[in-house]
C-alpha positions, 0 to 999 in steps of 0.5 A: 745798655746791654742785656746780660745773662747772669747764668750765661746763655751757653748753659741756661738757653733762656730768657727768663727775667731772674737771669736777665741784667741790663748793664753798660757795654763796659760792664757786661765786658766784665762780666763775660770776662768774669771780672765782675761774678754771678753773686755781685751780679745778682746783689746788683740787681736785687738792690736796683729792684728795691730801690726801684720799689721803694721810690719813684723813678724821680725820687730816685734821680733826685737822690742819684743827682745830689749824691754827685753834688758836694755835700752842702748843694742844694737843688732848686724844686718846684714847691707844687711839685713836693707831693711827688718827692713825699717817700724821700722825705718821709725816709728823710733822705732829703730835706727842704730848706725855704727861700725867702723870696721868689722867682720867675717860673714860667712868668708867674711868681712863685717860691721853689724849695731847696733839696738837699741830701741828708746824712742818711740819705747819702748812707742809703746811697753809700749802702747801696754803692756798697752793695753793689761791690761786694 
């Protein structure tokens, strides 16, 4: 990851986090380049802040990670660990469907869930993938 100056350096002289972005190496090649302007840069990064604030790191990876995934995939979780996952679900951007038997995990038996990404979970992505061009 690199840091970028959304206003760049040569005319703010600061580091001030408004103006700071992180961004892959490929990107911030665009933006110098002013492929990629100061306005989407900014959008960028207010919708990383949101839906940094709205949901948990993890919340927002299992999100990211069945976005990738066709649409029917299903995630296997861990079931004592669904109070970690409760933003998601109460957005209902993700939903649980229960196995009937169980597994092995950690030699102990227990029953996972199964995440999958709803139609409004993958709006709220789509949302964000939307925002993030313009």
């Amino acid at each position: 990851m690199d840091i970028h100056h959304i206003v760049p350096w040569s005319k703010c002289k600061e580091h001030k986090y408004e103006n700071l972005i992180a961004l892959c190496p490929n990107c911030h090649r665009l933006a110098d380049r002013g492929r990629i302007d100061r306005k989407s840069l900014k959008i960028y990064k207010a919708n990383l802040r949101y839906a940094h604030d709205k949901f948990s790191q993890l919340e927002v990876d299992i999100l990211s990670d069945l976005y990738k995934e066709p649409e029917n995939a299903r995630l296997q979780f861990p079931s004592f660990m669904m109070i970690l996952i409760n933003r998601i679900l109460d957005a209902e951007y993700v939903e649980v469907e229960l196995p009937e038997s169980s597994v092995q995990i950690l030699g102990m038996e227990m029953k996972p869930v199964y995440l999958f990404l709803t139609h409004k979970g993958r709006e709220y992505i789509d949302s964000l993938e939307v925002d993030q061009e313009n």
